[in-house]
KEGUMAR-432158 format. One record per atom (N, C-alpha, C): residue in three letters; x negated, y negated, z negated. Coordinates in steps of 0.1 Angstrom, whole numbers, plus 2048, in hexadecimal, padded with zeros to 3 digits. Atoms other than C-alpha are relative to their C-alpha. Example, Ala and Ser with C-alpha at 12.3 -4.5 7.8 and 13.67 -1.06 7.14 Angstrom:
! residues 2
ALA7F780C800 ALA78582D7B2 ALA7F77F4800 SER80980B800 SER77780B7B9 SER8087F57F8 
***
This chain:
! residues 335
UNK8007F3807 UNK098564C07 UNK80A809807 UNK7F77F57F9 UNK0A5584C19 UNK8108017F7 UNK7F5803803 UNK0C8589C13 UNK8048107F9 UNK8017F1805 UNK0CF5ACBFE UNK80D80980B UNK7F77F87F5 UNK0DD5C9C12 UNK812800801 UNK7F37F9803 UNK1025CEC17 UNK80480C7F9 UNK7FE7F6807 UNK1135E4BFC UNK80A808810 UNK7F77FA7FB UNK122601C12 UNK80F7FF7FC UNK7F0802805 UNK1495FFC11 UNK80380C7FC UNK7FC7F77FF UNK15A619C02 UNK80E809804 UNK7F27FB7F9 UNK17962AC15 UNK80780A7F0 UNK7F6800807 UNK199633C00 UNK7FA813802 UNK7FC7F47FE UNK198659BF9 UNK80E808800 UNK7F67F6803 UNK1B2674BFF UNK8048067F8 UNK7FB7FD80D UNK1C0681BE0 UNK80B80A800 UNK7F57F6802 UNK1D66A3BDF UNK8038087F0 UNK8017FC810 UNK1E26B5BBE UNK80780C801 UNK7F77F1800 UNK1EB6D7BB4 UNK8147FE7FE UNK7F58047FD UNK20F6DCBC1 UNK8027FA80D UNK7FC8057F4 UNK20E6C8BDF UNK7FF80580D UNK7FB7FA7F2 UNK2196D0C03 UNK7FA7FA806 UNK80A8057F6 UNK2026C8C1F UNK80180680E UNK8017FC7F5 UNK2106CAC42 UNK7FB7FB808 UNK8068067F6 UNK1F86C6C5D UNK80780280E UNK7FE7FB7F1 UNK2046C5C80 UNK7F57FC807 UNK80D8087F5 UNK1F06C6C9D UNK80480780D UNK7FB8007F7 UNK1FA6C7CC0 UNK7FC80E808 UNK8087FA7F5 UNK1E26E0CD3 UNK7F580B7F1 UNK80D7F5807 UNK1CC704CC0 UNK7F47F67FE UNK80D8067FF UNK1AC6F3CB5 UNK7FF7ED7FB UNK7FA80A809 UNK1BC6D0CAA UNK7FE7FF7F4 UNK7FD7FE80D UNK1C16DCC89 UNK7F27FF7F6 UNK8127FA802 UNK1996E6C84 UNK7F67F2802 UNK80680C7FD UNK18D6C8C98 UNK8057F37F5 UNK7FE80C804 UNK19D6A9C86 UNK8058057ED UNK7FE7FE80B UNK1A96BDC65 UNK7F98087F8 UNK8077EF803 UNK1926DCC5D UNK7FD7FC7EF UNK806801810 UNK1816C8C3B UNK80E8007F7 UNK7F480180B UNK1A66BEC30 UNK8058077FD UNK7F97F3800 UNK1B46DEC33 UNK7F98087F5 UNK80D7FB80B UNK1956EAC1C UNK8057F67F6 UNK80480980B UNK1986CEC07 UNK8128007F9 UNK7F17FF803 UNK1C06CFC02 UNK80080D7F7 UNK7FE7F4808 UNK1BC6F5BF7 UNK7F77FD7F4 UNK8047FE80B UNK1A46EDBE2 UNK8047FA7F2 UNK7F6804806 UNK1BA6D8BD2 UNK8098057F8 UNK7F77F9804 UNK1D06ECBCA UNK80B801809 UNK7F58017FA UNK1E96E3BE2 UNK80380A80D UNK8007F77FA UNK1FB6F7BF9 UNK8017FC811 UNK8018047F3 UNK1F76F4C21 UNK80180B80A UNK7F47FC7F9 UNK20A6FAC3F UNK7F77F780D UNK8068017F5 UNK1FA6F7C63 UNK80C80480C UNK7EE8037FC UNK21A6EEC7A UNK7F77FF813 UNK8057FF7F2 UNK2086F7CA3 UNK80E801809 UNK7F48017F6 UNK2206E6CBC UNK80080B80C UNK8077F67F5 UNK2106FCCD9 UNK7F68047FA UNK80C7F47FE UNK1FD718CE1 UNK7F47FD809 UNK80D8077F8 UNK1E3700CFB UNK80080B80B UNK7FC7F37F0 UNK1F171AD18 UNK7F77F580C UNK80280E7F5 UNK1E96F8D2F UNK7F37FD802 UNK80E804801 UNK1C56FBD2F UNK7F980580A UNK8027F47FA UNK1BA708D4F UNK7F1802806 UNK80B8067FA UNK1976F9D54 UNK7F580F7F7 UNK8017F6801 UNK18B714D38 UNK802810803 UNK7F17F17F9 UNK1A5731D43 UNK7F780280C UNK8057FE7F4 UNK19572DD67 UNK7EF8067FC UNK8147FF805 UNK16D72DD58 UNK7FE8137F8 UNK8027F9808 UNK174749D40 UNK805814806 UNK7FB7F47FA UNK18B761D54 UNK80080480F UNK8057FD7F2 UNK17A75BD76 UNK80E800805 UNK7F68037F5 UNK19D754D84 UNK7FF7EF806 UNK7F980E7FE UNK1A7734D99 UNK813801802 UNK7F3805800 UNK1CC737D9D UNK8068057EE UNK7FA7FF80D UNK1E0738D77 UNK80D7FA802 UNK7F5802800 UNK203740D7B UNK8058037EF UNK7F97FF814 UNK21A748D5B UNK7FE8097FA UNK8047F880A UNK211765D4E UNK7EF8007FB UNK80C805803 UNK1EE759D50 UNK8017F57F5 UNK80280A80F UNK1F573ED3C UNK8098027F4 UNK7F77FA80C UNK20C750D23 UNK7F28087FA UNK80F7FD806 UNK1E9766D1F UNK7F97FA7F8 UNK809808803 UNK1D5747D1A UNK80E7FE7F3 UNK7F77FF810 UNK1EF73DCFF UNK8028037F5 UNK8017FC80C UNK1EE755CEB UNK7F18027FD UNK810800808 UNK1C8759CEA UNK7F87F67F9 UNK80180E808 UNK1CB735CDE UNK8007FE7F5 UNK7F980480D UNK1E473ACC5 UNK7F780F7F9 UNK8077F5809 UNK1CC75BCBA UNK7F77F77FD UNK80A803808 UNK1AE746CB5 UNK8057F17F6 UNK7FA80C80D UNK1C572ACA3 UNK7FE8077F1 UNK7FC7F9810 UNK1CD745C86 UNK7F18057FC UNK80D7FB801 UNK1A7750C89 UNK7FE7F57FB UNK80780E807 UNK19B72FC81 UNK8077FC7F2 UNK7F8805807 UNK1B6729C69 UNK7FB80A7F3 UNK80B7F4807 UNK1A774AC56 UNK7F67F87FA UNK80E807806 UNK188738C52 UNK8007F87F6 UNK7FD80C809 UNK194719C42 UNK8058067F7 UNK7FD7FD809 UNK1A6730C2A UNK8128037FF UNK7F07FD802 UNK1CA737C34 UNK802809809 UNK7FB7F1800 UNK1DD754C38 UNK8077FD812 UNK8008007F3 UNK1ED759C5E UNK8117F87FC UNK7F58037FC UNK210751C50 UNK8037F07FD UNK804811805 UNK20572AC45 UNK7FF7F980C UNK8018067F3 UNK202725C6A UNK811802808 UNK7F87FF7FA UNK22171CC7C UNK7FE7FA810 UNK8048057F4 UNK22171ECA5 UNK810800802 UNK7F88007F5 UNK23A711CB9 UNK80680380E UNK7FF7F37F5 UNK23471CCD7 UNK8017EF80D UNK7FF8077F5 UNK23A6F9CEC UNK7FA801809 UNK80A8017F4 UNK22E6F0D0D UNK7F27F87FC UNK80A80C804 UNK20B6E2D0C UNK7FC7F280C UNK7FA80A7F8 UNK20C6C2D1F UNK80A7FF802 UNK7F4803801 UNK22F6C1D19 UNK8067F97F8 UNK7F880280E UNK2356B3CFA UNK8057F1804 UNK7FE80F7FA UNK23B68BD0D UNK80E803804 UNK7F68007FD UNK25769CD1E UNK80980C7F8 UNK7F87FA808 UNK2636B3D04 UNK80B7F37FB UNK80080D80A UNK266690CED UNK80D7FB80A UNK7F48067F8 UNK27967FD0A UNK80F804807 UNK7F87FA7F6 UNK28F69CD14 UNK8107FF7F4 UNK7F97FD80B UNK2A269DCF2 UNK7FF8007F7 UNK8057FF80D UNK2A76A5CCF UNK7FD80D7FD UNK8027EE806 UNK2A06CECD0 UNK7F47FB7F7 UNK80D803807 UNK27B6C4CC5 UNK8047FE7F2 UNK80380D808 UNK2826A9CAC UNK80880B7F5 UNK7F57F4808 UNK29F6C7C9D UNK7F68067FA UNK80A7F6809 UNK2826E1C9A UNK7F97FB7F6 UNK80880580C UNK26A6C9C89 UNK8077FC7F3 UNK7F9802811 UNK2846BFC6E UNK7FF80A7FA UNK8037F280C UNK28C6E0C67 UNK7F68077F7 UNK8107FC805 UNK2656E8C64 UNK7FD7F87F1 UNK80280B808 UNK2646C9C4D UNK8098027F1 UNK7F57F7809 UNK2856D9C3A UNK7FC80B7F9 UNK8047F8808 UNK2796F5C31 UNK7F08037FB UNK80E802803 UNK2546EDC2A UNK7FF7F77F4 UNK80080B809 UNK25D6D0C16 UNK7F07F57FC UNK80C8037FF UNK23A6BDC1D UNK8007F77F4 UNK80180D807 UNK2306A5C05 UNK7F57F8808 UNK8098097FD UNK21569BC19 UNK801804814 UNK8007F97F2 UNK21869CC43 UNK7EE7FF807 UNK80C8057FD UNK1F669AC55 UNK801801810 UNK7FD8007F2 UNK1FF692C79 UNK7F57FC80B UNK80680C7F5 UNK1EC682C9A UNK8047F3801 UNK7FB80A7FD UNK1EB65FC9E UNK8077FD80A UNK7F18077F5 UNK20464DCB4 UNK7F47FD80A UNK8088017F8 UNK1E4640CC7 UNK7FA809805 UNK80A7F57FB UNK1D1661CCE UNK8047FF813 UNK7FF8027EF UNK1CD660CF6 UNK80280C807 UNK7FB7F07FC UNK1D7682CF9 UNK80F7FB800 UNK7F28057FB UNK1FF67ED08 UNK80280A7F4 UNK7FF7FA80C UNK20369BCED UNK8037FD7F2 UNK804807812 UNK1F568FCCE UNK80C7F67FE UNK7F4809805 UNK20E66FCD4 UNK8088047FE UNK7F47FE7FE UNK22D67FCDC UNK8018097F3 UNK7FA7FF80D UNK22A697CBB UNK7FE7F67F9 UNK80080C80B UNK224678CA5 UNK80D7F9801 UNK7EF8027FF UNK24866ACB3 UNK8078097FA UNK7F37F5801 UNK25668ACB2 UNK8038037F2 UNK7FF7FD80F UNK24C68CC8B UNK8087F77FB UNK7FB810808 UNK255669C85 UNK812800803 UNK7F08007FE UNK27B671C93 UNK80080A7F6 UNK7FF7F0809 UNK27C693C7E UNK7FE7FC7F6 UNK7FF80680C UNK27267EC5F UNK80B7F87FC UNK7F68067FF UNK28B666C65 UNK8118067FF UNK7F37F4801 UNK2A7682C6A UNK8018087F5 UNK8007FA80C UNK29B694C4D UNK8017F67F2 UNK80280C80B UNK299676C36 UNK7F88057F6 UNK80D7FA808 UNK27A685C29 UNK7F77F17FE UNK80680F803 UNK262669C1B UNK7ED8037F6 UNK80F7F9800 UNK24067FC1B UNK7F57F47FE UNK8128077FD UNK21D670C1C UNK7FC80380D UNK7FE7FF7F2 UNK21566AC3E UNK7EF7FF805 UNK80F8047FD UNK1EE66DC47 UNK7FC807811 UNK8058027ED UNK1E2668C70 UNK7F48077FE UNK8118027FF UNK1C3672C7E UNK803803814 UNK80A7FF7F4 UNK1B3670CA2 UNK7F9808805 UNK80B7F87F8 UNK1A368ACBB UNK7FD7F7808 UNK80A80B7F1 UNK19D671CD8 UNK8067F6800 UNK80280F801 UNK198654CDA UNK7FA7F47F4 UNK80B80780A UNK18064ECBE UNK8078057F1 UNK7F87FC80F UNK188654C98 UNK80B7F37FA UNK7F5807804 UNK1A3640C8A UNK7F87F87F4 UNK80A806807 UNK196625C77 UNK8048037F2 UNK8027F680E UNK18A633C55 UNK80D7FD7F5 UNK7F8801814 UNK1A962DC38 UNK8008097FC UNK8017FA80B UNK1A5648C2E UNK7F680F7FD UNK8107F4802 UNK184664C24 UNK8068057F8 UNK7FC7F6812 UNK185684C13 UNK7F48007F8 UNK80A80180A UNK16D686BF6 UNK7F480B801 UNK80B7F57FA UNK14D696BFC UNK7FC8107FB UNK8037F2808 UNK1466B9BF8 UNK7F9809809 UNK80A7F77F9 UNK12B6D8C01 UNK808809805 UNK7FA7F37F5 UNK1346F0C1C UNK80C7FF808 UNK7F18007F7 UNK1546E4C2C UNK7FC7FB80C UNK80B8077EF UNK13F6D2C4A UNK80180F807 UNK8077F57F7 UNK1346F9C4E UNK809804800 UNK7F27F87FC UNK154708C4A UNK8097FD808 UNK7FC8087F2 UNK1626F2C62 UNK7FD80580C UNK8098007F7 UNK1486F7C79 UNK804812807 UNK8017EF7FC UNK14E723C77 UNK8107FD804 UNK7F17FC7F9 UNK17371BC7D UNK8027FA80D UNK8008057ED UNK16E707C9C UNK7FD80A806 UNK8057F57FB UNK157727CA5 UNK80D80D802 UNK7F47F6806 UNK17C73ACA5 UNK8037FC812 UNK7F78067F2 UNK188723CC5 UNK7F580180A UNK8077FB7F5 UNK170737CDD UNK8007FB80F UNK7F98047F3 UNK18772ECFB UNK7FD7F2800 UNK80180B7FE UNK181709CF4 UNK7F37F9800 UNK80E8017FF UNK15C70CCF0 UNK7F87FF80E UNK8087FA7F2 UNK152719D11 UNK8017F3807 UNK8048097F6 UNK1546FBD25 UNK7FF7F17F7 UNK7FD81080C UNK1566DCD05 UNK7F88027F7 UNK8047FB80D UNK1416EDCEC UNK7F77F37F9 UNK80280E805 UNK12A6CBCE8 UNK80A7F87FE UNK7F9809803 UNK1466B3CE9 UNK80A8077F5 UNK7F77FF80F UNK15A6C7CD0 UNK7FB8007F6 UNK80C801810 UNK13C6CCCB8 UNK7FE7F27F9 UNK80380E805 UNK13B6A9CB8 UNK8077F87FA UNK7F5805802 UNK15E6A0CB1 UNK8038067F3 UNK7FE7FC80D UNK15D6B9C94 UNK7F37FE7F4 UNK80880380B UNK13F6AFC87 UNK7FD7ED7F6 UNK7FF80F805 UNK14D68AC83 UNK8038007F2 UNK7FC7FB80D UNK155687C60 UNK80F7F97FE UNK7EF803800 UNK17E685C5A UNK8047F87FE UNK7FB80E800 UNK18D664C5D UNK80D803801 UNK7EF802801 UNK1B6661C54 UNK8017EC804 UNK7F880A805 UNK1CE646C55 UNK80A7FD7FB UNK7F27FE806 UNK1ED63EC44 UNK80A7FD805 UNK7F58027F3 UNK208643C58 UNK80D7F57FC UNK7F5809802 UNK227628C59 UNK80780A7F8 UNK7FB7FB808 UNK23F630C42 UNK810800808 UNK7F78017F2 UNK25E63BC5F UNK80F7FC7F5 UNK7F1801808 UNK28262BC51 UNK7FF7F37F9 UNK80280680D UNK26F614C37 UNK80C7F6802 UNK7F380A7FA UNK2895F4C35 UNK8057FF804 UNK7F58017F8 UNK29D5E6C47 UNK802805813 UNK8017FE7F6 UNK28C5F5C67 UNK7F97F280A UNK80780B7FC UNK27D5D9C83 UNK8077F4803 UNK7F580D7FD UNK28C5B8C8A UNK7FE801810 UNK7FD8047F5 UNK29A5B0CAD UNK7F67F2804 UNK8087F87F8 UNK2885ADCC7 UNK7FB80C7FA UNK8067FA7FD UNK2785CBCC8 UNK7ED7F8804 UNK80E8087FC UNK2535C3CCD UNK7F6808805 UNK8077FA7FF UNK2375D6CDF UNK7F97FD809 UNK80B8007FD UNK2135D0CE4 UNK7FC80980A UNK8077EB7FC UNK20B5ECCFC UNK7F67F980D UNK80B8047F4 UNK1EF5D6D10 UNK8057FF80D UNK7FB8047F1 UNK1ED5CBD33 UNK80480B808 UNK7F57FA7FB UNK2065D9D48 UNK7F580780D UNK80B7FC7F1 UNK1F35EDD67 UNK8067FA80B UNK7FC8037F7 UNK1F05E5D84 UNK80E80480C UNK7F57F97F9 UNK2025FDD97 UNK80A8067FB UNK7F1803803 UNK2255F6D8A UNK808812804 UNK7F87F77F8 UNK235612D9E UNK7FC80D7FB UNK8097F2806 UNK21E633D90 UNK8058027F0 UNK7FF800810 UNK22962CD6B UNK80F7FB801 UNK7EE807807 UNK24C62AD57 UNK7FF7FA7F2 UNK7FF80780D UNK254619D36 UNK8048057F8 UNK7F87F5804 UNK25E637D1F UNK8017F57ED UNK7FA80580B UNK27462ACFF UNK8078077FB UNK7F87F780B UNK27D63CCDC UNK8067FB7F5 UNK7F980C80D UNK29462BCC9 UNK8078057F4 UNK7F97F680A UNK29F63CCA9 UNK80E7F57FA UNK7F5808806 UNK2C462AC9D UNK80780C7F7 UNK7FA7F9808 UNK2D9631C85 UNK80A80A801 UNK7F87FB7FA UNK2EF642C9C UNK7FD80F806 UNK80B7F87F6 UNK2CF65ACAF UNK7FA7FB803 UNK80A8067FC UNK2BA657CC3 UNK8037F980F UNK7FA80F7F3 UNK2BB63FCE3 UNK7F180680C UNK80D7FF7FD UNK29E64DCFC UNK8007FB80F UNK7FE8057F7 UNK29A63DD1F UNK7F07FE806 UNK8087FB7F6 UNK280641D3B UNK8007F280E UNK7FF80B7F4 UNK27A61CD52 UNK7F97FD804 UNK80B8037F4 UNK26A613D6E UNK7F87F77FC UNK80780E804 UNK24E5F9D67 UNK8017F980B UNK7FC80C7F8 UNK2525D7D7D UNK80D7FD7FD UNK7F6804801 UNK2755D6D71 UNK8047FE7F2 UNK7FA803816 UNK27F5BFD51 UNK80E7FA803 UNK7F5805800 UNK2A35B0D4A UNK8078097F9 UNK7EF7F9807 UNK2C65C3D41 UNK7FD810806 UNK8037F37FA UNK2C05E7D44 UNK80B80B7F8 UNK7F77F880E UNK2DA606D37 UNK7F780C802 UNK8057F6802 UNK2C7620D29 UNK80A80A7F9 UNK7F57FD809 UNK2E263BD1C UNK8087FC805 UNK7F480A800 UNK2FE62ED12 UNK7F77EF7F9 UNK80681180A UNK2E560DD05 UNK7FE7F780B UNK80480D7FA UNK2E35ECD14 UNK7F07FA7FC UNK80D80A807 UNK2BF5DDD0D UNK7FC7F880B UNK8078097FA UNK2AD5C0D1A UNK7F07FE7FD UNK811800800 UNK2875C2D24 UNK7FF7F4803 UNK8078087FC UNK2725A7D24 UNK7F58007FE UNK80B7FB803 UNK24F5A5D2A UNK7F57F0804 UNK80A80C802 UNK235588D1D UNK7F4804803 UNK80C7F97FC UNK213590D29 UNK7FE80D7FA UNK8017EE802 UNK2085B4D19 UNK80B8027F6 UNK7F3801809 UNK2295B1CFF UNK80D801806 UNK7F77FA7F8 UNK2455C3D06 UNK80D7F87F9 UNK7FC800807 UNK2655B3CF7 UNK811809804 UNK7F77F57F9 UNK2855C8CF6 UNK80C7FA7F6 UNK7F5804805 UNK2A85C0CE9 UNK80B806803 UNK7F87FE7F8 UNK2C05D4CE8 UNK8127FD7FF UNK7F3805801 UNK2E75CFCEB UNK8068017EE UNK7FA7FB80F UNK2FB5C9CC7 UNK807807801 UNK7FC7EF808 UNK30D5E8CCD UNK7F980B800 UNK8057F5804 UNK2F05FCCCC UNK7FF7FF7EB UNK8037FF80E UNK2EF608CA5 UNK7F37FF7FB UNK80A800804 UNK2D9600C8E UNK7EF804804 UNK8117F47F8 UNK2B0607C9A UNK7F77FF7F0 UNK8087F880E UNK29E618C7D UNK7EE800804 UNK80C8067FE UNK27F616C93 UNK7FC804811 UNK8007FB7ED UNK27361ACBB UNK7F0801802 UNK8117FE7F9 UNK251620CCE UNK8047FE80D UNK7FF8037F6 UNK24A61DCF0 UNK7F180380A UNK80B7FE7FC UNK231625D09 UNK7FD7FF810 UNK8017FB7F6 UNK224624D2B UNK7FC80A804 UNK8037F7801 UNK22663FD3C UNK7FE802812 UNK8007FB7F6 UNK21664DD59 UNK80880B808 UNK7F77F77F9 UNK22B663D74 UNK7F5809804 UNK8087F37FB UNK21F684D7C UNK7FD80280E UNK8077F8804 UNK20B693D8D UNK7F47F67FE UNK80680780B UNK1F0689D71 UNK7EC807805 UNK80F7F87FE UNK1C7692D7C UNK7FC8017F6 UNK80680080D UNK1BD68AD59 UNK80A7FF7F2 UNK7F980180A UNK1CC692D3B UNK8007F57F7 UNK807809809 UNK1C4673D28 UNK8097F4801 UNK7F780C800 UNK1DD657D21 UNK7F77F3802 UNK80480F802 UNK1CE632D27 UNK80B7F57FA UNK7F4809808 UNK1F1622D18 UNK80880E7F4 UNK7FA7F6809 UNK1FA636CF7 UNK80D7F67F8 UNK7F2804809 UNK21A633CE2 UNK7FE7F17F9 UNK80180C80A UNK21E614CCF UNK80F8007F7 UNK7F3802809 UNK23860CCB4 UNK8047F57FD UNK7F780D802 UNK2505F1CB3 UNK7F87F87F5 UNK7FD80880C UNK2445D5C9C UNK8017F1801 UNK7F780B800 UNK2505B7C92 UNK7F97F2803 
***
């Protein structure tokens, strides 16, 4: 006797309420639209109020810039141009979904910079608290730590230190532009016409059409998949070792470094090492000890580094980069 169909599963829905704060960040103009456009609809309809936090202006884009303005060389005022005609069809798109220009906060960062913003210091991690300070989110909606854009990872640290500093204790919901959708926990609830309103706010990011217009249509016409982000601080923080999965090591040792963010109770701890080299290393003023079990990183660092609240880690390719596209994304310490 045949066997009766599988009941479909049903994914957890998103749930906002009149009163609540809904900060989305998103790395790059067009971000915001592609992986958030229904939530952003579906938040206001809520009642709740929302806040669109653009790290960059996507100045860094020069494959369009070259197609669209018949140039090949793009020095700085060229890409200061392209920039703002970014951050113009960001607030155009943002229009559509239903918010006003001043709901949109730009930053202005480098685009392809945010890896070495993250590593350079704490200015970043400063502005984002404050953002966080005076927004008072109750709900953050970031990029996942995985997304294979060097970008997308480095703001999802940069948030995760800036929550930590702020001792904010938000709702924390991921999502994915590349590298597939984040596996589904969490759907928004179904409703008519936000697919299409989506769809006219993509039609805003002109500059990003011209040469992607299939592969973005396709990315926005996926239907919205979150995750629920770790909760940064929760207990007592990770037990010693340090621990990180971050897959097989490449081949070519020498092209890539070992970039490590260690949040303590003291600051932050950030250090930049060569791959092929594990043992006693001083990063800082910190002592730590690498070691490395086939794709598992383990790390230990000295007992007078203070307390670790939580770390990540990543390989990272050295510049100069032909493709923008990480093959080793962030990972986070666990136990």
């Amino acid at each position: 006797m045949p066997s009766a169909p599988a009941m479909p599963m049903t994914m957890p829905s998103i749930h906002f309420a009149a009163g609540d704060r809904v900060l989305v960040a998103a790395p790059h103009p067009d971000d915001e639209t592609l992986a958030c456009g229904e939530l952003i609809q579906f938040a206001r309809a809520c009642g709740a109020r929302v806040r669109v936090l653009l790290a960059s202006d996507g100045d860094n884009n020069p494959w369009p810039q070259r197609w669209l303005e018949q140039r090949l060389w793009i020095g700085a005022a060229a890409r200061t141009r392209w920039g703002a005609r970014r951050r113009g069809e960001a607030l155009a798109a943002a229009a559509v979904l239903g918010l006003e220009a001043a709901q949109v906060r730009c930053l202005g960062w480098p685009d392809q910079g945010l890896t070495a913003g993250l590593m350079a210091g704490d200015a970043g991690v400063t502005v984002l608290a404050d953002e966080l300070d005076g927004f008072a989110p109750s709900h953050l909606v970031m990029p996942a730590l995985d997304d294979r854009h060097p970008d997308h990872g480095a703001l999802h640290v940069a948030l995760e230190l800036a929550l930590l500093r702020s001792g904010r204790t938000c709702r924390r919901i991921c999502y994915r532009v590349h590298g597939g959708a984040v596996a589904g926990e969490l759907a928004l609830p179904p409703a008519v016409g936000r697919q299409q309103r989506k769809q006219a706010a993509l039609a805003c990011h002109r500059s990003q059409l011209a040469l992607s217009r299939g592969r973005l249509l396709a990315l926005a016409q996926r239907p919205e998949r979150f995750a629920r982000g770790d909760e940064p601080g929760a207990g007592r923080g990770p037990a010693l070792p340090l621990v990180f999965r971050i897959g097989a090591l490449p081949a070519l040792h020498a092209r890539h470094d070992l970039l490590l963010v260690l949040a303590t109770a003291a600051g932050v701890v950030r250090a930049r090492l060569p791959l092929g080299w594990f043992g006693q290393r001083v990063a800082g003023t910190a002592q730590l000890d690498l070691r490395c079990d086939g794709d598992t990183l383990h790390l230990t660092p000295a007992a007078t580094l203070p307390a670790i609240r939580a770390g990540w880690a990543k390989l990272h390719r050295r510049e100069p980069r032909w493709v923008v596209f990480d093959r080793h994304c962030w990972q986070r310490a666990r136990n």
